[in-house]
ChimeraX commands (.cxc) that place a marker at each C-alpha (Angstrom):
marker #1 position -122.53,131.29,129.04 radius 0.5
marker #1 position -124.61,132.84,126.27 radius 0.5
marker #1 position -128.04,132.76,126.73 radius 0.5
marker #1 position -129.89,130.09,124.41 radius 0.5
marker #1 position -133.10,131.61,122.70 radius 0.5
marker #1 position -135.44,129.30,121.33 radius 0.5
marker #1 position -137.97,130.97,119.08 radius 0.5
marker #1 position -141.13,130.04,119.76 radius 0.5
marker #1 position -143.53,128.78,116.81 radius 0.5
marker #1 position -147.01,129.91,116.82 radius 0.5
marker #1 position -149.52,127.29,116.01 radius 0.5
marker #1 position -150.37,128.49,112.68 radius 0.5
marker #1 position -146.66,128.23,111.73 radius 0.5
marker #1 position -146.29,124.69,112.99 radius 0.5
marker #1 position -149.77,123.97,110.93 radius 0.5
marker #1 position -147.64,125.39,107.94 radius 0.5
marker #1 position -144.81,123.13,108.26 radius 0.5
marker #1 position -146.86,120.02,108.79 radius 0.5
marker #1 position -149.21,120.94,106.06 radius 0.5
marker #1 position -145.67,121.84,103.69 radius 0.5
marker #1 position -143.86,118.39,104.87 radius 0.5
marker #1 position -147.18,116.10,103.88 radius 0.5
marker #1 position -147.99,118.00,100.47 radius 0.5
marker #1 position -143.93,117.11,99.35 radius 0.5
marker #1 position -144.35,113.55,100.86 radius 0.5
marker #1 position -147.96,113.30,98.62 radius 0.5
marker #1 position -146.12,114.39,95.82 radius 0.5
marker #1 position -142.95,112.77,95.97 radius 0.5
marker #1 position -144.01,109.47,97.06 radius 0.5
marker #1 position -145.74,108.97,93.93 radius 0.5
marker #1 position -143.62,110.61,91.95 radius 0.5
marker #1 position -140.69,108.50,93.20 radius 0.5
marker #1 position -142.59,105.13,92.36 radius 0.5
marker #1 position -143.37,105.90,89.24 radius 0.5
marker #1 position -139.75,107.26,88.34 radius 0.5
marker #1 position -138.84,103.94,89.95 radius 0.5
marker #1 position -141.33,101.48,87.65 radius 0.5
marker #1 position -139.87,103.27,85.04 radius 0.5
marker #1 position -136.29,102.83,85.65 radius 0.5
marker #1 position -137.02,99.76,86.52 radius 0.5
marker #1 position -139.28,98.75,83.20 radius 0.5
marker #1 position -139.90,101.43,80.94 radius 0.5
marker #1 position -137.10,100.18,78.35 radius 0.5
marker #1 position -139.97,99.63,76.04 radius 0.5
marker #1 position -138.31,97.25,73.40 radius 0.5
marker #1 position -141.82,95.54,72.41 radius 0.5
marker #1 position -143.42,99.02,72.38 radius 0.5
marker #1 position -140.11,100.21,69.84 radius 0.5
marker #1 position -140.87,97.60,67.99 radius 0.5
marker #1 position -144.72,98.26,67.65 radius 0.5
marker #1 position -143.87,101.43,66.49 radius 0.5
marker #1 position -141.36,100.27,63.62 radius 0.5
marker #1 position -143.86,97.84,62.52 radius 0.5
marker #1 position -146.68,100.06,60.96 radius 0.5
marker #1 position -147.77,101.56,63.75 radius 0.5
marker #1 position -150.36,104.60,63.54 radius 0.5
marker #1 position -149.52,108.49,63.70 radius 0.5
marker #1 position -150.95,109.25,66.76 radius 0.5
marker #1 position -148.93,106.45,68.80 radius 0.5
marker #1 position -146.88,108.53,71.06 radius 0.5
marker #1 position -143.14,108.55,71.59 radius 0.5
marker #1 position -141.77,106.05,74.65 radius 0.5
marker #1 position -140.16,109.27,76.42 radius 0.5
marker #1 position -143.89,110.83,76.32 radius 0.5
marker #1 position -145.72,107.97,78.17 radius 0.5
marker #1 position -143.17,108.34,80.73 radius 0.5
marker #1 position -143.52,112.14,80.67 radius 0.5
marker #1 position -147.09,111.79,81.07 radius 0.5
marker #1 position -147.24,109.45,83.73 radius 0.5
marker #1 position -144.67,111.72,85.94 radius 0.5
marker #1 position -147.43,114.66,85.02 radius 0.5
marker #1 position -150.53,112.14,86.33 radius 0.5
marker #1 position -148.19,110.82,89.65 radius 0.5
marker #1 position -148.07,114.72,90.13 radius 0.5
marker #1 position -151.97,115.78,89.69 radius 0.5
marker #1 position -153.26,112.38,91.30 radius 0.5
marker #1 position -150.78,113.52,94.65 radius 0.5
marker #1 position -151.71,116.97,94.57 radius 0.5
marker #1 position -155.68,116.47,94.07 radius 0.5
marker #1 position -155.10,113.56,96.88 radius 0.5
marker #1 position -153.32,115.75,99.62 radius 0.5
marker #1 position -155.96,118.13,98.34 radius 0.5
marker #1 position -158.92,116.20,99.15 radius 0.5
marker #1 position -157.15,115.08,102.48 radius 0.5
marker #1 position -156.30,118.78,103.42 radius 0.5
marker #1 position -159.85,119.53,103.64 radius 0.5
marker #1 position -160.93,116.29,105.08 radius 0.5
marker #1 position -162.32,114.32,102.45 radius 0.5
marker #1 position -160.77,111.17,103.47 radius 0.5
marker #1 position -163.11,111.13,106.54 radius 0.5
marker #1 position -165.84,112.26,105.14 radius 0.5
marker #1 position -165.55,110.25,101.28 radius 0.5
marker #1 position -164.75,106.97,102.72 radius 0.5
marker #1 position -164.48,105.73,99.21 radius 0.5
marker #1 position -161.81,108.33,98.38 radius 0.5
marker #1 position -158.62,106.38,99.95 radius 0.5
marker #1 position -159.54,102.99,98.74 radius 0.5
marker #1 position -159.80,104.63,94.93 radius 0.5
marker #1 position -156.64,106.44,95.39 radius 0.5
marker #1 position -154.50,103.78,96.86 radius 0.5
marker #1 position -156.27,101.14,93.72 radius 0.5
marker #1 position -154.91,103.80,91.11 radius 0.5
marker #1 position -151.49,104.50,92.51 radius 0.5
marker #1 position -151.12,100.14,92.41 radius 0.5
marker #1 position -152.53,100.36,88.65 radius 0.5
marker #1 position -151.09,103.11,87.64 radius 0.5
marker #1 position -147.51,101.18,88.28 radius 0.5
marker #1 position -148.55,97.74,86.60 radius 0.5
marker #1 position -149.09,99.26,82.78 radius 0.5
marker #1 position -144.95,99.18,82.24 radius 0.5
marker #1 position -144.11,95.58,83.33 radius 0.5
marker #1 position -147.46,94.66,81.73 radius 0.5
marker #1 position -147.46,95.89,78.09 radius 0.5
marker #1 position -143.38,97.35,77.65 radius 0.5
marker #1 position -141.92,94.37,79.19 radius 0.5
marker #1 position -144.24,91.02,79.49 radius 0.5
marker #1 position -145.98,92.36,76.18 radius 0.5
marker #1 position -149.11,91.32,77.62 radius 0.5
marker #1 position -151.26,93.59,75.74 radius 0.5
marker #1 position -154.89,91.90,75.93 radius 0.5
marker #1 position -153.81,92.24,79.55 radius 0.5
marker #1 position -153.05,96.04,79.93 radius 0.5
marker #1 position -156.10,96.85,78.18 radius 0.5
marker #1 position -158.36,95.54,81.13 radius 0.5
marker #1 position -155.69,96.94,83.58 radius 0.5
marker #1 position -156.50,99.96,81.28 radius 0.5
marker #1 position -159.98,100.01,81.88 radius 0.5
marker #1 position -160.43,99.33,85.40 radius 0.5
marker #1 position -157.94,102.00,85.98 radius 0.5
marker #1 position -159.87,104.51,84.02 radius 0.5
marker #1 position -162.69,103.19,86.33 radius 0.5
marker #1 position -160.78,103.93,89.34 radius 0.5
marker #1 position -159.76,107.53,88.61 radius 0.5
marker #1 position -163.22,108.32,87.15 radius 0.5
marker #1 position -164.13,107.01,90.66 radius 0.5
marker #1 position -161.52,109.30,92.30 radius 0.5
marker #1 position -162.66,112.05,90.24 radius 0.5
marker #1 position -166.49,111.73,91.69 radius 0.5
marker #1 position -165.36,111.46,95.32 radius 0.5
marker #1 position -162.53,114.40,95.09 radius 0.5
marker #1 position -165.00,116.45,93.43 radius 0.5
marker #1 position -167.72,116.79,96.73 radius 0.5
marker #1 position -164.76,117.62,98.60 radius 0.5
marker #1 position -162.63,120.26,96.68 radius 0.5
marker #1 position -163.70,121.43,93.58 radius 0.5
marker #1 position -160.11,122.24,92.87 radius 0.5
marker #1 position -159.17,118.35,92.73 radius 0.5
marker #1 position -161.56,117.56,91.10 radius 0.5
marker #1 position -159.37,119.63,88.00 radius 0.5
marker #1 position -156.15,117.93,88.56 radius 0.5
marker #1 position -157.92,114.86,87.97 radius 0.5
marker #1 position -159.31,115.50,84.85 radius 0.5
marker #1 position -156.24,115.42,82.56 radius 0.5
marker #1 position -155.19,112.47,84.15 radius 0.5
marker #1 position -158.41,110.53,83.16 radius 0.5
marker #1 position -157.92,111.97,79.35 radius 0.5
marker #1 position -154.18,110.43,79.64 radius 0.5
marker #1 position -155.72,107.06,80.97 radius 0.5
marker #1 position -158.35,106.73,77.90 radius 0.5
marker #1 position -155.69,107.98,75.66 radius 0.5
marker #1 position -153.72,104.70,77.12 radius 0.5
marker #1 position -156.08,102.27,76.67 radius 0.5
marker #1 position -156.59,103.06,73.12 radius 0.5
marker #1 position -152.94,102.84,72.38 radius 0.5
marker #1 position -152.66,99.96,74.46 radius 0.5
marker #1 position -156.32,98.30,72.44 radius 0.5
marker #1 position -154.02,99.15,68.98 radius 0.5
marker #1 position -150.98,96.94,70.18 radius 0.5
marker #1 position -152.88,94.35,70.42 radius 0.5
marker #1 position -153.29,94.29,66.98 radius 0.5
marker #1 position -149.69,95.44,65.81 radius 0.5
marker #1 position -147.43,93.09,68.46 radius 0.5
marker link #1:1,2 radius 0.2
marker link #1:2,3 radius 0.2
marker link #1:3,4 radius 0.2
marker link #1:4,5 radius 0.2
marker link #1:5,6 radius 0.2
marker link #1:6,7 radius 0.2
marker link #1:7,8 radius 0.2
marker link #1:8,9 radius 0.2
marker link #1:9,10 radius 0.2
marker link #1:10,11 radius 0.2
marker link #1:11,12 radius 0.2
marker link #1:12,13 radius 0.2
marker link #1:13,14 radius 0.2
marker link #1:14,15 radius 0.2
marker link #1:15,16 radius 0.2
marker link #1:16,17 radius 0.2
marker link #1:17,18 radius 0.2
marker link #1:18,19 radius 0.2
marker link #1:19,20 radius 0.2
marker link #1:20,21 radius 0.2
marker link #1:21,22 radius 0.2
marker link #1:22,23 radius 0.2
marker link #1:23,24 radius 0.2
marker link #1:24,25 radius 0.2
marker link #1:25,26 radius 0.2
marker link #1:26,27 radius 0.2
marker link #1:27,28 radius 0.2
marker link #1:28,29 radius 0.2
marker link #1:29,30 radius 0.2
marker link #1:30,31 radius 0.2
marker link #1:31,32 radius 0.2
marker link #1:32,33 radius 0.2
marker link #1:33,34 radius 0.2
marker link #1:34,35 radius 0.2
marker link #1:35,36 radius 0.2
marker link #1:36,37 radius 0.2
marker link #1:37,38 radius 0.2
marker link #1:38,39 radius 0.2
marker link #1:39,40 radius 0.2
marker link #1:40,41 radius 0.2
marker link #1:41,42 radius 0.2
marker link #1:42,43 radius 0.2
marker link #1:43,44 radius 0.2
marker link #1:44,45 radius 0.2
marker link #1:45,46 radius 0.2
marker link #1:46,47 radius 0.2
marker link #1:47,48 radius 0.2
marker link #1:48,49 radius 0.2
marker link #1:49,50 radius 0.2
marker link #1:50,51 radius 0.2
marker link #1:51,52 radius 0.2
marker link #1:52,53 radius 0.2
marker link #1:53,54 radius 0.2
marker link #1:54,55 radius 0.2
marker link #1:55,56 radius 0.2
marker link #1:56,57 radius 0.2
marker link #1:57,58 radius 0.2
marker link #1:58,59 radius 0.2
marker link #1:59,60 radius 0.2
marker link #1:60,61 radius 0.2
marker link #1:61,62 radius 0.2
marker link #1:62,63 radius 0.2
marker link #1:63,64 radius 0.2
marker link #1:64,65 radius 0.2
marker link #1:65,66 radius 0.2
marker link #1:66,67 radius 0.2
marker link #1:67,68 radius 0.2
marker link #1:68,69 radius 0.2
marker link #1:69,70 radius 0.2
marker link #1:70,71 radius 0.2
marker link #1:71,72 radius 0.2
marker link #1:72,73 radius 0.2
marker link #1:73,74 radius 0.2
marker link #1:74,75 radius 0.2
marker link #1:75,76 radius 0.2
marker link #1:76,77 radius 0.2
marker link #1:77,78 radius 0.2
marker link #1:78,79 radius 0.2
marker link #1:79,80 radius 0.2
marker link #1:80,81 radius 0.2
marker link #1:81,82 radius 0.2
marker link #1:82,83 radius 0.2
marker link #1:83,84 radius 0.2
marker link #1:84,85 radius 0.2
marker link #1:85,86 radius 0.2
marker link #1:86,87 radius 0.2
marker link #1:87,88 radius 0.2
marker link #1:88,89 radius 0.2
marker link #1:89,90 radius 0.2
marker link #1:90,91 radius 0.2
marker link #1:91,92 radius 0.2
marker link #1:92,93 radius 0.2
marker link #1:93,94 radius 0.2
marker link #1:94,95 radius 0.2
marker link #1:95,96 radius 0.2
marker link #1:96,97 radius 0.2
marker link #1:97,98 radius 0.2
marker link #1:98,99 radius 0.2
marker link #1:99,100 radius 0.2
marker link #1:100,101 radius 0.2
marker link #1:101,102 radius 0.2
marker link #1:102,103 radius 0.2
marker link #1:103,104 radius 0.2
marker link #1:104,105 radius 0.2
marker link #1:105,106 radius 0.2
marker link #1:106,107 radius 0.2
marker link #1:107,108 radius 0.2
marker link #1:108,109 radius 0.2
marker link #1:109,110 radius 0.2
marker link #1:110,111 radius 0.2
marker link #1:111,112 radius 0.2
marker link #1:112,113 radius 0.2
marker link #1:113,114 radius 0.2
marker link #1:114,115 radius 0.2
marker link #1:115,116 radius 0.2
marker link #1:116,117 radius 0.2
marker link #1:117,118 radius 0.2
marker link #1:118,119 radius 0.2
marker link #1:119,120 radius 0.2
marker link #1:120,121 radius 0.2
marker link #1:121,122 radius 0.2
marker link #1:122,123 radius 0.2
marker link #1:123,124 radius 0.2
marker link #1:124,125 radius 0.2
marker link #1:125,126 radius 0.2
marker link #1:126,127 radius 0.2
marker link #1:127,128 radius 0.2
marker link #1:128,129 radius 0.2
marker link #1:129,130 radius 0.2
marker link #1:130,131 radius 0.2
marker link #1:131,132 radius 0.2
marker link #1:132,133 radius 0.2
marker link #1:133,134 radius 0.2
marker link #1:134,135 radius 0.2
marker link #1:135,136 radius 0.2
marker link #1:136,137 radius 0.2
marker link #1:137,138 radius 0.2
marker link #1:138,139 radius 0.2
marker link #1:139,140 radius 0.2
marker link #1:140,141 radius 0.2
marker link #1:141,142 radius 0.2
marker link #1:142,143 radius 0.2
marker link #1:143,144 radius 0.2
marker link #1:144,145 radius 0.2
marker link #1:145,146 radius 0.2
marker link #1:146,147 radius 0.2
marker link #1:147,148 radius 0.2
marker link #1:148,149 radius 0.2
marker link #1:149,150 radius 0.2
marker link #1:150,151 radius 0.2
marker link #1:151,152 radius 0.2
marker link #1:152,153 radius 0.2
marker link #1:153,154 radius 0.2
marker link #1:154,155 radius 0.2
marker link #1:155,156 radius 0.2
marker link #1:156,157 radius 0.2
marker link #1:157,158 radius 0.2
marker link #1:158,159 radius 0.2
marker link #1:159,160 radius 0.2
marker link #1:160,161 radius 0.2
marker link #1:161,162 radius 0.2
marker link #1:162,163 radius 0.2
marker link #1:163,164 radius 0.2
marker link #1:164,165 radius 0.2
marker link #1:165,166 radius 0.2
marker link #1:166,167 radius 0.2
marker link #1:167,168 radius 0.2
marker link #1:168,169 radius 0.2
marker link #1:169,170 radius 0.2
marker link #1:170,171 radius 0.2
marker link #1:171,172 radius 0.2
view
């Protein structure tokens, strides 16, 4: 019988693979959910109609909402598995809570505004969300200075979304 060799992992290699196999589950997790909101309710017809009803210049296209909330699932995971890399979770007891609020509001803006047409609505789901990241952005930042970056185009995108989301008020 052939002899059976096992290779041995050290422990920094098994710290590799555990540290590889949570970064892709931060990342894809919320990736996946909000590939799935969208799917599920990005069709947008009252937000196509906003824009074929006088609707400003700087409104942005459907497909680049979507882009852009794939790009803030993405930084949001990254500067989360970040902040929990280095321990921040422990040690910002605030940091979780924050995270976990903006991954939930982060997923109620499409059912809200593109499908309900609820606008009034998604701008104070717009607001407290900006809250919440700006809150995530304080907290990540006394842990890795790093995350505290990834956040910050993602709390441009959010104020960028409230104003287009104040505007349909006024244009629905």
């Amino acid at each position: 019988m052939a002899s059976q060799t096992r290779k041995t992992t050290t422990k920094p290699e098994q710290q590799h693979k555990r540290a590889l196999r949570s970064l892709t589950f931060s990342v894809a997790a919320t990736l996946l959910l909000t590939l799935s909101i969208i799917f599920l309710f990005g069709s947008g017809t009252n937000y196509r109609r906003a824009l074929s009803n006088n609707a400003p210049f700087w409104f942005p296209p459907l497909w680049l909402i979507h882009a852009a909330a794939l790009f803030s699932s993405f930084s949001m995971g990254l500067a989360a598995w970040l902040v929990w890399a280095d321990g921040g979770f422990k040690s910002e007891p605030d940091a979780l809570p924050l995270y976990i609020a903006h991954v939930s509001l982060s997923v109620i803006w499409d059912p809200l505004v593109l499908v309900i047409g609820a606008t009034w609505l998604g701008v104070v789901f717009c607001v407290v969300h900006f809250g919440t990241v700006f809150g995530c952005y304080l907290c990540f930042k006394r842990v890795n200075p790093f995350a505290k970056e990834l956040v910050k185009p993602c709390l441009a995108w959010i104020g960028f979304l409230t104003l287009v989301t104040y505007k349909l008020m006024y244009i629905i």
